[in-house]
MARTORVO-503942 format. One record per residue (C-alpha): y, z, x; residue number from 1. Coordinates in steps of 0.001 Angstrom, whole numbers, plus 500000, padded with zeros to 6 digits. Layout:
N
+--------+--------+--------+--------+
!     py !     pz !     px ! lumtor !
+--------+--------+--------+--------+
!      Y !      Z !      X !    NUM !
...
+--------+--------+--------+--------+
//
This chain:
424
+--------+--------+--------+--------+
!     py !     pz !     px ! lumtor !
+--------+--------+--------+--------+
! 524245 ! 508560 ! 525936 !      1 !
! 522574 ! 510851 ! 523342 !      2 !
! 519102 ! 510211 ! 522505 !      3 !
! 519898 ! 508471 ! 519362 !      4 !
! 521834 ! 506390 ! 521042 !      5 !
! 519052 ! 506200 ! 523274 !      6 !
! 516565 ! 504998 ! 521010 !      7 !
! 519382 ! 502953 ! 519240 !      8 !
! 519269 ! 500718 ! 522988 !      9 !
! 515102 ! 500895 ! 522845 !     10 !
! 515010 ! 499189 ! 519204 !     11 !
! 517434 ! 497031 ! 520802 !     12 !
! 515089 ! 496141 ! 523297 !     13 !
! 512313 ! 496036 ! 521229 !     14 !
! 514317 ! 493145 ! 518769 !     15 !
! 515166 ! 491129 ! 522135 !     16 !
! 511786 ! 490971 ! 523590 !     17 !
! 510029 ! 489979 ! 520236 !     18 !
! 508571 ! 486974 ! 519993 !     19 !
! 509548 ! 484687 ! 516319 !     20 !
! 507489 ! 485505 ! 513689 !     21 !
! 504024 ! 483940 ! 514346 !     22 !
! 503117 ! 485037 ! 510536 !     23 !
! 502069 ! 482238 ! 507731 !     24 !
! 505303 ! 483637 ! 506054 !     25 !
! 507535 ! 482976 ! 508529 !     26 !
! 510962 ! 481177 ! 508144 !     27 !
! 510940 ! 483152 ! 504365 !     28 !
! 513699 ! 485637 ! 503661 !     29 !
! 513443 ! 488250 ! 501154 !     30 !
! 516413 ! 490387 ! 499652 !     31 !
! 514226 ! 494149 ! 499370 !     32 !
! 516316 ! 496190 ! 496578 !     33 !
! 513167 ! 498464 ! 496220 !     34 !
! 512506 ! 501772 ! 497174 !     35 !
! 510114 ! 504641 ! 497748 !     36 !
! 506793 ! 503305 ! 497562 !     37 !
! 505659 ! 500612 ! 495553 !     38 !
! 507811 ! 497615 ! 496709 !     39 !
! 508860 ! 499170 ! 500432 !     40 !
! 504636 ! 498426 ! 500642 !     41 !
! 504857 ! 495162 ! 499076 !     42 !
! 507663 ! 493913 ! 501255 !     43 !
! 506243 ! 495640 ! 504340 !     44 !
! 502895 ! 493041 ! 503704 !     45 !
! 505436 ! 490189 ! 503401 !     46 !
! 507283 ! 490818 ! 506678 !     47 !
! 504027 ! 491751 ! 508471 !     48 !
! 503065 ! 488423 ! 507722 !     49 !
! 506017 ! 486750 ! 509138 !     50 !
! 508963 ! 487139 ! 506154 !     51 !
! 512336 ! 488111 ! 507288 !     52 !
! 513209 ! 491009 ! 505276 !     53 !
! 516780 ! 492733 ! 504975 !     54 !
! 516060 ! 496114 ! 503510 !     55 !
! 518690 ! 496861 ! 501483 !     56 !
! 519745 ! 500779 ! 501196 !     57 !
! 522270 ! 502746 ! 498904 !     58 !
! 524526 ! 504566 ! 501160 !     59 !
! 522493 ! 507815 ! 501399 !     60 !
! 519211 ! 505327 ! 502471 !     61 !
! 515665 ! 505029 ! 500722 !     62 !
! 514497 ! 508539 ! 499010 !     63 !
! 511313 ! 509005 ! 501327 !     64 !
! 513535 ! 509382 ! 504486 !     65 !
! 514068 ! 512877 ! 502886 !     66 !
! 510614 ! 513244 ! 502321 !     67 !
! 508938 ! 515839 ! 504866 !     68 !
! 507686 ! 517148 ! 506001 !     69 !
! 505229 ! 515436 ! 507889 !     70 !
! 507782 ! 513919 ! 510774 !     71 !
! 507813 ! 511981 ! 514097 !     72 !
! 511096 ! 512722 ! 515905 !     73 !
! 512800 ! 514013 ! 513010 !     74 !
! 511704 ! 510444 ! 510757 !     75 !
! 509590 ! 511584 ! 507390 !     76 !
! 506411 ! 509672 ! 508329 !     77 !
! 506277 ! 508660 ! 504480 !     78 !
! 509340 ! 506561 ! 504844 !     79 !
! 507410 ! 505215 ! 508515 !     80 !
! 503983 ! 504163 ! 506153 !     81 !
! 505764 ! 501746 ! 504677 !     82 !
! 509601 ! 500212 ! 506503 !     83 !
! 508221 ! 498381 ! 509736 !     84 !
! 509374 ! 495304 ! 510256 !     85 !
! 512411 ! 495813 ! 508347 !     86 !
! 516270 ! 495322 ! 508786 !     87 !
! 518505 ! 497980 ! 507186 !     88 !
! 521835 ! 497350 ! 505155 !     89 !
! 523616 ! 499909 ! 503625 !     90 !
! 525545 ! 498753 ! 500724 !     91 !
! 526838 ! 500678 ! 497963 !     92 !
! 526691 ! 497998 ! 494736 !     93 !
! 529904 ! 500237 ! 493058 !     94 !
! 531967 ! 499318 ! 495840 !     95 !
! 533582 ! 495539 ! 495061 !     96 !
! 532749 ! 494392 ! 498866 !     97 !
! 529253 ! 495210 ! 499224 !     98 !
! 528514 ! 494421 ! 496064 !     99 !
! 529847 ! 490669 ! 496966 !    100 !
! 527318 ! 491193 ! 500136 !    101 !
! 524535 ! 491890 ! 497765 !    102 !
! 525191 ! 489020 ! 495861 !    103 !
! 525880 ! 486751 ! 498486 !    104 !
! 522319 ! 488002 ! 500213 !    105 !
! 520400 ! 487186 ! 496497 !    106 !
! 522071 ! 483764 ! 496632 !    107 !
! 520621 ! 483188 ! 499954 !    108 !
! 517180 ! 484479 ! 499654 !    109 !
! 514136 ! 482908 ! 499145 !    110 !
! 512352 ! 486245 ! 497273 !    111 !
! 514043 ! 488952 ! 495584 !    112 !
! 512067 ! 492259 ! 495149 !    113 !
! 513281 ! 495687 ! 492935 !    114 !
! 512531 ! 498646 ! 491529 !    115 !
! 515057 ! 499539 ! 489692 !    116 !
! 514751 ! 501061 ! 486087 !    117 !
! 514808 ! 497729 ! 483978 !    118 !
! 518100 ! 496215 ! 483830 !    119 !
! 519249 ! 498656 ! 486201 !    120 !
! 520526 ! 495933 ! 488598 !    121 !
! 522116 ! 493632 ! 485290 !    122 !
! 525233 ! 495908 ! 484871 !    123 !
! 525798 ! 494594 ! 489249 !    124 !
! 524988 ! 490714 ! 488412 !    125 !
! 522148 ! 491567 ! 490202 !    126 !
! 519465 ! 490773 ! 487374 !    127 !
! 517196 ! 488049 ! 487044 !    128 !
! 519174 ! 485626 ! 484990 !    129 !
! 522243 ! 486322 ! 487068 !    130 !
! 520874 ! 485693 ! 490498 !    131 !
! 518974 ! 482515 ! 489685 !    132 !
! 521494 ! 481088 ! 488252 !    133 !
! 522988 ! 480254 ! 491761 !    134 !
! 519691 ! 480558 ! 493389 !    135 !
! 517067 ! 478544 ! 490765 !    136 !
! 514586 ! 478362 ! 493482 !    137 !
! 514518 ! 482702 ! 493695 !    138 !
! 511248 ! 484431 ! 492977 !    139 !
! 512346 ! 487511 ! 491614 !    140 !
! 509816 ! 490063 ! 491719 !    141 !
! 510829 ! 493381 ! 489624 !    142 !
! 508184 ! 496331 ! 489819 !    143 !
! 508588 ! 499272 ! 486787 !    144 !
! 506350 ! 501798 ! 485441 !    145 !
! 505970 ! 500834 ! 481952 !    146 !
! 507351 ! 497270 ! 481432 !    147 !
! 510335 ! 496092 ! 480395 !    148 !
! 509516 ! 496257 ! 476476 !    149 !
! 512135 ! 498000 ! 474467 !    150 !
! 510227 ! 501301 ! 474398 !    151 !
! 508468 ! 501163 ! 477909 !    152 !
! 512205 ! 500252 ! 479873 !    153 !
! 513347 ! 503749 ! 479126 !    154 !
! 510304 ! 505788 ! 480466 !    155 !
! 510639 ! 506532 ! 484144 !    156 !
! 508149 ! 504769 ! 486202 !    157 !
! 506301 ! 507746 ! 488957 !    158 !
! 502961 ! 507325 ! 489940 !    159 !
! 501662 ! 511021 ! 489102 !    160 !
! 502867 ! 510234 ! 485245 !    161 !
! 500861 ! 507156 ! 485131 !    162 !
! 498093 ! 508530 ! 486471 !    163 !
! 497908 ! 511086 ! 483680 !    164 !
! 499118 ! 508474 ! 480871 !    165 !
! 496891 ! 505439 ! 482057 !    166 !
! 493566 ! 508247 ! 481956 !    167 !
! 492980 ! 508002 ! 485564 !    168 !
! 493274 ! 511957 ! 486014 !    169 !
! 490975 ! 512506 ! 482964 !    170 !
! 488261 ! 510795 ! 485272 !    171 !
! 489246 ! 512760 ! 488327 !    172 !
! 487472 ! 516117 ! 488849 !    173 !
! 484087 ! 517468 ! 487860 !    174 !
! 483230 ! 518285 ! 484028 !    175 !
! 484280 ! 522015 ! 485182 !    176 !
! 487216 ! 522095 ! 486176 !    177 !
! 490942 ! 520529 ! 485102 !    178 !
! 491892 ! 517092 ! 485798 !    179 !
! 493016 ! 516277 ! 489375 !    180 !
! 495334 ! 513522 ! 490634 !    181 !
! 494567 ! 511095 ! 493449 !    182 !
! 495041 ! 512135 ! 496994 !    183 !
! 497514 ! 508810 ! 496918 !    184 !
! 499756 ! 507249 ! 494838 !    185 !
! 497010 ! 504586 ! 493881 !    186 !
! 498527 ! 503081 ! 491447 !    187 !
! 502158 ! 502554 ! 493419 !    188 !
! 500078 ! 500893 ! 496087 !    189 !
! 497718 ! 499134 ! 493592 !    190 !
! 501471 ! 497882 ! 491983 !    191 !
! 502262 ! 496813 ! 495299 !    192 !
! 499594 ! 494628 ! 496158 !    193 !
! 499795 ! 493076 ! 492730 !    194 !
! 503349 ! 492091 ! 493416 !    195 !
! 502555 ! 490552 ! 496579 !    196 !
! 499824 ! 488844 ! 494809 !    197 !
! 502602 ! 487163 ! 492214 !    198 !
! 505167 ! 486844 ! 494633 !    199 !
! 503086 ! 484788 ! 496590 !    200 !
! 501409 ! 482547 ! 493873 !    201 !
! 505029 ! 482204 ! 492678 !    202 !
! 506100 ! 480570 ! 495797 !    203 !
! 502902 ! 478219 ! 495762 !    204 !
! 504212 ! 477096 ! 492364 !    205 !
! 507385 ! 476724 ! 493534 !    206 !
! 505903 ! 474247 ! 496270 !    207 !
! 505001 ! 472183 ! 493130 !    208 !
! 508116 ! 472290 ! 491261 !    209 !
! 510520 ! 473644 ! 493077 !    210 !
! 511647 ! 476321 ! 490928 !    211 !
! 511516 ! 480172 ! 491066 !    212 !
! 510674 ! 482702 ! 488368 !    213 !
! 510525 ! 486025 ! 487191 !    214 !
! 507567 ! 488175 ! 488422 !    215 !
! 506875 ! 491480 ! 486706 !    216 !
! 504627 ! 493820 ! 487563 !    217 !
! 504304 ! 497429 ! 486221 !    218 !
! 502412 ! 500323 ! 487541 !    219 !
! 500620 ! 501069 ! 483925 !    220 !
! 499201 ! 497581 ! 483492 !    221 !
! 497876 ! 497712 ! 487371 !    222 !
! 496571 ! 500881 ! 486429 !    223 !
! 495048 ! 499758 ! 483391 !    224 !
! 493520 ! 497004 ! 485697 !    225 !
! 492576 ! 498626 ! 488449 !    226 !
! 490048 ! 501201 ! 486791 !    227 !
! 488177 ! 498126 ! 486149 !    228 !
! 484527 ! 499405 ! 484530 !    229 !
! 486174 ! 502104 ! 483425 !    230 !
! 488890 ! 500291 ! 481067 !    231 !
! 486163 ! 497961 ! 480164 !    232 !
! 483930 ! 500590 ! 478975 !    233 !
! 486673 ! 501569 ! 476439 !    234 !
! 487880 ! 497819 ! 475817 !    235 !
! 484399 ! 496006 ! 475571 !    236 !
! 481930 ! 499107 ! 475011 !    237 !
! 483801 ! 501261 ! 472518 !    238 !
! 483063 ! 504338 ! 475331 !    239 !
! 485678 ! 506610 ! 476183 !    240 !
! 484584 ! 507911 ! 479989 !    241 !
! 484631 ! 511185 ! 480646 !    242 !
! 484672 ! 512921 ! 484394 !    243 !
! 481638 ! 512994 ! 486139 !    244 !
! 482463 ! 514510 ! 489560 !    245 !
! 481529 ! 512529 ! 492723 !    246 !
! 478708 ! 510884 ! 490041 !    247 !
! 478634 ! 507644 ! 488883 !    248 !
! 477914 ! 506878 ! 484836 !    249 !
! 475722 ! 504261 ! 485811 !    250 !
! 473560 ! 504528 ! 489180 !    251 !
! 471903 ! 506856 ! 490961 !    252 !
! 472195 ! 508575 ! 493728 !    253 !
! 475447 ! 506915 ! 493955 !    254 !
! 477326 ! 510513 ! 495252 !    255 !
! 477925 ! 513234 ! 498122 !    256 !
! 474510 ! 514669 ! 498856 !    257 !
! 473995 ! 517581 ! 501071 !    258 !
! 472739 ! 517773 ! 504771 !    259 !
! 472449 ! 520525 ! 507332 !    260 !
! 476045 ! 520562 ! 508311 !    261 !
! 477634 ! 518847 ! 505347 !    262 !
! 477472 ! 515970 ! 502683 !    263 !
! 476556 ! 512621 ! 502870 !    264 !
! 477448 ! 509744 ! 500570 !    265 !
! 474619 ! 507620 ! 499174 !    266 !
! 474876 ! 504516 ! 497128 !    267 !
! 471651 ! 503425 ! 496602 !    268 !
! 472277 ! 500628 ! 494186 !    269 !
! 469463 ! 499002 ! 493088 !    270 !
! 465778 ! 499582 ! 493100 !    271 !
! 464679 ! 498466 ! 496122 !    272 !
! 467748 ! 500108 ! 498017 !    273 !
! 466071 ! 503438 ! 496250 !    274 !
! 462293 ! 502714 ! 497572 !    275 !
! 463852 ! 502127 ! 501198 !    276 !
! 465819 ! 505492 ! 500916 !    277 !
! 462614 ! 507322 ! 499923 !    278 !
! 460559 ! 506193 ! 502603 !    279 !
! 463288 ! 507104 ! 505293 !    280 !
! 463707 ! 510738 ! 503895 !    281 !
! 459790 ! 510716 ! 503687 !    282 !
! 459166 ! 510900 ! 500055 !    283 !
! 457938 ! 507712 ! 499190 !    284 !
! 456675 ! 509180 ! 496307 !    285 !
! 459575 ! 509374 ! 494761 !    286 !
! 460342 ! 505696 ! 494414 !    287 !
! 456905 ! 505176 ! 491977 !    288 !
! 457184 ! 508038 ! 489917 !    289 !
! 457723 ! 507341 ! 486645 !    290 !
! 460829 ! 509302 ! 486243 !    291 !
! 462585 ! 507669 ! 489228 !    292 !
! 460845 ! 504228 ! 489018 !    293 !
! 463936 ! 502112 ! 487773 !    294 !
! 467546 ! 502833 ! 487486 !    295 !
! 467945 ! 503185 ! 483883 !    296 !
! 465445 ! 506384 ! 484198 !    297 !
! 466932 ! 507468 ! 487017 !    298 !
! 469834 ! 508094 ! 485734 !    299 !
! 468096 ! 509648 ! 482846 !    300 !
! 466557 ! 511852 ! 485151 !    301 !
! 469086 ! 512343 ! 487966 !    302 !
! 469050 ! 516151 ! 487494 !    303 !
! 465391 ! 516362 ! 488343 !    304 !
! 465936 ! 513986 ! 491226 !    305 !
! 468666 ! 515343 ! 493287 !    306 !
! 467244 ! 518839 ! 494188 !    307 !
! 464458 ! 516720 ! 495489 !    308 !
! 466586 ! 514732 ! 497570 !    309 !
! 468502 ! 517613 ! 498729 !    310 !
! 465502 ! 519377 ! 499838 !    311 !
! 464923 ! 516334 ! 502264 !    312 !
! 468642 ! 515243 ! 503391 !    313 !
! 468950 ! 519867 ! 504405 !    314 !
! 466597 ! 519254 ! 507314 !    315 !
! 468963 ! 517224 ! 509227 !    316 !
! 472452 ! 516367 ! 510113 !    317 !
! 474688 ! 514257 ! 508167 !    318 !
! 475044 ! 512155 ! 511375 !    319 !
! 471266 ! 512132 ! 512010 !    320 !
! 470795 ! 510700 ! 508210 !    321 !
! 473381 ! 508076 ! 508727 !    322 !
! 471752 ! 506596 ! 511575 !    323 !
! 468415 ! 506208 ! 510218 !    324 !
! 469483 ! 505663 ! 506463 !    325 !
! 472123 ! 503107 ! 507310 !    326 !
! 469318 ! 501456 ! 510103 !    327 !
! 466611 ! 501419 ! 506629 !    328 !
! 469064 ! 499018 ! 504758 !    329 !
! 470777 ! 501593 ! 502411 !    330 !
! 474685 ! 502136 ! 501917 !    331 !
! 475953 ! 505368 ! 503251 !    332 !
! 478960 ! 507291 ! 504960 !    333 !
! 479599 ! 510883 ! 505843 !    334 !
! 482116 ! 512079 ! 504062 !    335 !
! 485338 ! 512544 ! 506912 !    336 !
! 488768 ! 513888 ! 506973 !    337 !
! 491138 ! 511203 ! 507944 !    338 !
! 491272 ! 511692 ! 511390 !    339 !
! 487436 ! 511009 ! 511515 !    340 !
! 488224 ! 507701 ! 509247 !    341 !
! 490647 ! 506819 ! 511934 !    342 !
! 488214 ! 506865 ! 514716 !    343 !
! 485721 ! 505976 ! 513325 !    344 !
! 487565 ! 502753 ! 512431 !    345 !
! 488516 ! 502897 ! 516044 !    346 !
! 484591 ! 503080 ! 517146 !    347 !
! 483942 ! 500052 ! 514850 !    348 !
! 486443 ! 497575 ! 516714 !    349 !
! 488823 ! 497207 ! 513930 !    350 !
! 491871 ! 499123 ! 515676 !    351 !
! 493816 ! 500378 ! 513088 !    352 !
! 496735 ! 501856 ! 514927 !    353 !
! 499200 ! 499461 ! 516270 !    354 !
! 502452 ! 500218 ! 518231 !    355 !
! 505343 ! 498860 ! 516870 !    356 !
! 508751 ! 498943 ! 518965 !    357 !
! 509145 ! 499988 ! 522464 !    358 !
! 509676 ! 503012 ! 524756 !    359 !
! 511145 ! 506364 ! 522806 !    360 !
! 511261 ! 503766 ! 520000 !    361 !
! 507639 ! 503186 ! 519707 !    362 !
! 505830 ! 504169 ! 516140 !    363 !
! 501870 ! 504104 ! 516223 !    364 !
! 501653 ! 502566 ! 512789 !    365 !
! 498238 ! 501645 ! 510804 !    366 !
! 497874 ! 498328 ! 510916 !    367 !
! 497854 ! 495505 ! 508332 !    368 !
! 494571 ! 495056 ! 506553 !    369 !
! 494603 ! 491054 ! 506878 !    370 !
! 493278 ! 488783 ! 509485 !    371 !
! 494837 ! 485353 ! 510137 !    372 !
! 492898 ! 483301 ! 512106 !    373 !
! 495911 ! 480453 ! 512934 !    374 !
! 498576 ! 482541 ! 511775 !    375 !
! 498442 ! 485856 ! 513291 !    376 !
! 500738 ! 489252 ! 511537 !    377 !
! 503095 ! 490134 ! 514203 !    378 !
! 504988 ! 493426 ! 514486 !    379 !
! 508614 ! 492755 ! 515193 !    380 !
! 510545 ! 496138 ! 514501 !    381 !
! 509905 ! 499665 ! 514053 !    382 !
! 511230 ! 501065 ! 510622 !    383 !
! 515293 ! 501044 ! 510777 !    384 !
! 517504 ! 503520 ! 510695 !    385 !
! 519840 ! 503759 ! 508039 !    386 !
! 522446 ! 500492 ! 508288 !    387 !
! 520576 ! 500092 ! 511666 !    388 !
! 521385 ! 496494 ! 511521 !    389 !
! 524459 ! 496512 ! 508846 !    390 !
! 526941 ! 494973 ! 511320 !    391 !
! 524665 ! 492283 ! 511941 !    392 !
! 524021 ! 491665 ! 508681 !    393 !
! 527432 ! 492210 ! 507308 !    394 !
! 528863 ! 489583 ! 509369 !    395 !
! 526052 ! 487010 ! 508580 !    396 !
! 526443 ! 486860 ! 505116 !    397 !
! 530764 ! 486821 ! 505875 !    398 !
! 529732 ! 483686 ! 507641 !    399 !
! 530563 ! 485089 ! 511421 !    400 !
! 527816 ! 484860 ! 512688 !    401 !
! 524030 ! 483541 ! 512537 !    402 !
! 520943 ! 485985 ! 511072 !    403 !
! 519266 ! 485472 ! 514566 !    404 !
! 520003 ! 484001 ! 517720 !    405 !
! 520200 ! 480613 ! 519411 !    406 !
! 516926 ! 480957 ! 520499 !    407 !
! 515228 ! 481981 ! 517288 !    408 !
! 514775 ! 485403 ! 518283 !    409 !
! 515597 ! 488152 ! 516181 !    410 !
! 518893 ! 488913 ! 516096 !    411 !
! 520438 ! 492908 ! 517985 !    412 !
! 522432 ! 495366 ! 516191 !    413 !
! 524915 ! 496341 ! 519012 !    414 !
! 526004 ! 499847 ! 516927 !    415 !
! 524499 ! 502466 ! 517280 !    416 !
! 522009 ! 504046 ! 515163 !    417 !
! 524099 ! 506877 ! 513301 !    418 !
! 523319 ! 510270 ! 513909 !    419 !
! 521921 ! 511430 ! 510535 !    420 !
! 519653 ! 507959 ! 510281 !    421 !
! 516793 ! 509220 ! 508479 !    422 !
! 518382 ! 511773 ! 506073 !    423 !
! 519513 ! 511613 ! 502973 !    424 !
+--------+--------+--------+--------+
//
């Protein structure tokens, strides 16, 4: 056996041995038509917290398994941040069979989720109207990047462009230099979120009435959202921000400060935060003179105050600073690369990395930022391989044979993985 096939038998495994879904979601399915990044991370919170969700891929598989590098055995570990839990189908919607499997799937499911350009999936009886027809009780979540209003349907929806377009970028980067994009696709993720947010209120409705709807969600409008104070400066204040660095427009210190062997964050953000700061850095004096007394002056004054603070905050380490500063009461954090946020995560007791799968098969993954206190998030499956579990699911929705087993485990995918799962 090669050691695909290999690792084909340890996902196998991995499927057998898993407990059912212990998740507050269990028993739901969702129908995943999304790709990339924005709804791959909203269906990968659904199934972590229980859903049963049947990933389904266009012949040549999501576009991120081609993204790398990084890699883990050969597997772009952007298509890894965001597939666990996950069963993979491989249908191609031009061909007349799978396209009556995609269908068939819709009819069935309890959520629908896409990302297709809007009305992209209409011209496949795939849309909306279409699917819940047959399936009124559907929550059909679509995610685009500008809406589906006559002029917004036609602009294609990436991240990077609506990070320019909302104004994020023209608030990213110092006064000096160009605007900068976010180290993440924020506002994919931010999208994400916000469609797990409607899906979910959707199916609370549907409790009530028993009837599904259309969610929509678009990556502008979350932007536009999730700037928060600095939309609402525009909106409510008439102010158009402008980029301030690491500063913030309206406290102070509330930035990167340096120490002997790097910088420091600082949020001091009120007065009395401020006095408790100055008395740890010895320079109580600070917090009464008249200049630095109140926020509103300090502000004012900020560019008198920081080479004061700096002079302090040099004579030690960042780590020294933290200690003390963070013991006095006042918000703080060195500022780490993200293997320091890892373990330091790690040090805190929140273990972030979970294994998912078992054996070769195994993924560390990071794992899900929720807490259930009755309902625990499980992790079931490491991300598929392309049509991993298509002859499964293929003959489920034919009607030969059952989605799991007898004993409400989930179901194995007795093919093997293919040889170029993971490529595009």
């Amino acid at each position: 056996m090669n050691s695909v096939g290999q690792v084909s038998e340890l996902r196998q495994r991995s499927a057998a041995l898993a407990d059912r879904p212990t998740g507050p979601l269990s028993g739901l399915l969702v129908a995943d038509f999304s790709r990339v990044l924005a709804g791959p991370y909203a269906t990968m919170l659904l199934a972590d917290l229980g859903a049963d969700v049947v990933k389904v891929e266009a012949p040549a598989g999501d576009d991120t398994r081609a993204w790398r590098p990084p890699v883990r055995d050969g597997i772009s570990t952007y298509y890894l941040a965001v597939n666990r839990n996950k069963r993979s189908v491989a249908l191609d919607l031009k061909e007349d069979g799978d396209l009556e499997l995609a269908r068939e799937l819709a009819s069935r499911a309890d959520v629908m989720i896409e990302n297709f350009r809007p009305g992209g999936l209409e011209r496949f009886g795939l849309g909306y109207d279409d699917v819940a027809a047959g399936n009124p009780g559907i929550v059909y979540a679509s995610i685009s990047g500008f809406g589906s209003t006559d002029r917004g349907r036609v602009l294609p929806g990436y991240d990077l462009i609506v990070q320019a377009m909302s104004g994020l970028m023209s608030l990213t980067g110092s006064p000096e230099t160009e605007p900068f994009r976010s180290g993440i696709s924020v506002f994919d993720v931010m999208a994400g979120m916000h469609a797990t947010i409607g899906i979910l209120a959707a199916l609370d409705a549907r409790h009530q009435t028993g009837r599904g709807q259309h969610v929509e969600v678009n990556l502008l409008s979350s932007a536009l959202s999730g700037m928060v104070n600095q939309t609402s400066a525009y909106v409510a204040g008439g102010v158009v921000p402008q980029r301030m660095g690491n500063s913030h427009p309206s406290l102070y210190p509330y930035e990167p400060i340096p120490c002997a062997d790097g910088e420091l964050i600082i949020t001091s953000g009120n007065d009395v935060q401020f006095r408790k700061l100055c008395s740890v850095i010895g320079a109580p004096e600070l917090a009464d003179d008249p200049r630095f007394v109140r926020m509103d002056v300090r502000n004012a004054h900020r560019d008198e105050l920081r080479p004061l603070l700096i002079e302090r905050l040099k004579t030690r380490t960042k780590q020294e600073w933290f200690r003390d500063i963070i013991a006095a009461g006042v918000p703080c954090g060195p500022i780490n690369d993200v293997s320091q946020g890892v373990a330091f995560a790690t040090e805190i007791g929140l273990e972030p990395v979970v294994e998912v799968g078992v054996g070769e098969a195994m993924v560390p993954s990071v794992r899900h930022p929720i807490r259930f206190s009755e309902t625990p998030v499980d992790y079931r499956y490491p991300p598929p391989g392309l049509d991993e579990h298509g002859e499964q699911i293929r003959a489920w929705l034919s009607g030969e044979a059952p989605l799991v087993d007898e004993s409400d485990e989930p179901a194995t995918n007795d093919a093997p993985a293919k040889e170029d799962a993971g490529d595009d």
